[in-house]
N, C-alpha and C positions, 0 to 999 in steps of 0.2 A: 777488802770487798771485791766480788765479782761483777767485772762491767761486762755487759751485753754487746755481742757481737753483729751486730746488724747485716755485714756484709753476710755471714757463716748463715745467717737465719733465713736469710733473702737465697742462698745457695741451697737449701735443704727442701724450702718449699718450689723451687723451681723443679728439683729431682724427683719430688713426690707428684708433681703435676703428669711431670713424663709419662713416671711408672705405670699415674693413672692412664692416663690416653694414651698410651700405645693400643695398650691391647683393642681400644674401638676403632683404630683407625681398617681399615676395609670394610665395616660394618655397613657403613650408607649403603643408599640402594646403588646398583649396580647400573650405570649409565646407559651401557650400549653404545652399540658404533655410531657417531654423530648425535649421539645424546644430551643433552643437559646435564653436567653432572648434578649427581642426588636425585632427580625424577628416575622412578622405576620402569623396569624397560619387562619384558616376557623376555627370559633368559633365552640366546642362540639354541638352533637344534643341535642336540650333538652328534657328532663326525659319524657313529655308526648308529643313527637310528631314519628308518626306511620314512623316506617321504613319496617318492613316484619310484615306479620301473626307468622314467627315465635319468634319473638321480645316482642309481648306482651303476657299477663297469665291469662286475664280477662277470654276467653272461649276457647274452644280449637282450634287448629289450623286449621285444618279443616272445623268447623265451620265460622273463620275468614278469612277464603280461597273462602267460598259460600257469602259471602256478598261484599268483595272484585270482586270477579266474577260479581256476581249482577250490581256491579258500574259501574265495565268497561264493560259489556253487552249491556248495557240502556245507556249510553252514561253520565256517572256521574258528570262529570266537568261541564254539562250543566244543573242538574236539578234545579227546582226550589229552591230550598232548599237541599243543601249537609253535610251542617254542621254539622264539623267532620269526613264526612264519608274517611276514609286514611290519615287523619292529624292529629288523635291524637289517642296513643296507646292504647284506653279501644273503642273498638267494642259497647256496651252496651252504650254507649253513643254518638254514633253516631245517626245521627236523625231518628226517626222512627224504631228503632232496643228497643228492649226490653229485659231483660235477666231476669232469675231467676233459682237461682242453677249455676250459673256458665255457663248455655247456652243459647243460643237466643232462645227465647220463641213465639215473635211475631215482624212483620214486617211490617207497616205503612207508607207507602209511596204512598196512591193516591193523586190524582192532584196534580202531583210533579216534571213532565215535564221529565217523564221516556220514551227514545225515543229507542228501540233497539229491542232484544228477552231477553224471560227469559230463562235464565241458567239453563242447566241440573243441576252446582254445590250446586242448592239449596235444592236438594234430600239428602248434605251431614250434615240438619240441624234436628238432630233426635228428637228432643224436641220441634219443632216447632210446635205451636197451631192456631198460626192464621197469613195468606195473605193476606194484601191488595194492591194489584197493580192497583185498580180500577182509572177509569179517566185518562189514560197517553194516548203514543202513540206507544205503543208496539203491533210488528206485530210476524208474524211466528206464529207456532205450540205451542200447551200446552205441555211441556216436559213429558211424559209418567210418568217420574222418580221422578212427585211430588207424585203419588201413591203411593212410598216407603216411605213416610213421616206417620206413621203409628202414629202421634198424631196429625194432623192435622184435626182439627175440622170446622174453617174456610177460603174459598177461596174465594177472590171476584176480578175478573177480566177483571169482565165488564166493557164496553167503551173502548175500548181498539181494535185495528186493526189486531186483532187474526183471526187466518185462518185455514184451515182443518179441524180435526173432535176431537171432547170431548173422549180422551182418556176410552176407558171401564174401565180400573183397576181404574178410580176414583168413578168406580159406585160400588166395590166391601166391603159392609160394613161389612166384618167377617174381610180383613183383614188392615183398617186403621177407625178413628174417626169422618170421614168425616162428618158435617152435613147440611153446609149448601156451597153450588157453585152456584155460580154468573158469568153470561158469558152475560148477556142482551149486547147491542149493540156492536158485535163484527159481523165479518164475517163467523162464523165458520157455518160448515154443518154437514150431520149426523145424525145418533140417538142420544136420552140423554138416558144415563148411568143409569140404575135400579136404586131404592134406593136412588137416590142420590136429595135433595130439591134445585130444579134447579128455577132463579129468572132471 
């Protein structure tokens, strides 16, 4: 006759317990830093998603303050292409932004379903070399205060539902790099600005 093994039986249902609970062990909810554990926390933000201009260290703040501006200006949420632009903490890799040296260099955004005005805050991009806002649906005035952008060698603006008159100080070539502006199919009136290779 077969005697039952008690210890062997007490050992098999120990390992089956295991088998079971392992797998749910991390499953609770996720505590958080000085949490309770088991009470549910709103998980951390992660490491590269944008919360302020002042949060990230790609370029300066300021600079990240004028393209920010840009976005919500032109109406960002909607253009054709946003990618990245306030979702993820490196500026320089949002679409159409360029950097080098640490600052936005150049800005790439025509036919990109840009609906709004352009931002005085992009006079606070000193390193900027080249604009293209060409092809959207941007109306208002040319901000005076891209003339303070004193490396900016290319503008192109045209197609765009621009109004009023071609800023003078863009015509002023002792004191910015201006070489070439682009305003064709827009509204705007006025003289064109000395100096300046208008298309």
């Amino acid at each position: 006759m077969r005697t039952f093994d008690l210890s062997r039986f007490v050992c098999t249902l120990t390992l089956i317990w295991v088998l079971l609970a392992v797998p749910c062990i991390g499953v609770t909810a996720h505590s958080g830093r000085g949490g309770d554990p088991g009470s549910a926390q709103i998980p951390a933000v992660e490491a590269d998603e944008f919360v302020s201009c002042a949060d990230q260290a790609q370029v300066p703040t300021a600079e990240c303050a004028a393209l920010v501006a840009l976005y919500d200006a032109t109406d960002g949420p909607n253009w054709t292409d946003s990618t990245g632009w306030v979702q993820m903490d490196e500026p320089c890799s949002w679409n159409g932004v360029y950097c080098e040296g640490g600052h936005v260099t150049s800005i790439g955004l025509d036919d990109n379903g840009l609906n709004g005005t352009i931002p005085t805050a992009l006079a606070d991009l000193p390193a900027l070399t080249s604009l293209y806002l060409d092809r959207n649906a941007l109306a208002g005035s040319i901000p005076p205060e891209l003339a303070d952008l004193s490396t900016l060698e290319l503008l192109d603006l045209s197609h765009n539902r621009l109004t009023g008159g071609i800023p003078a100080q863009l015509g002023l070539q002792s004191s910015h790099a201006l070489r070439l502006l682009a305003l064709t199919a827009n509204q705007l009136g006025g003289g064109i600005p000395t100096a300046v290779s208008y298309t």
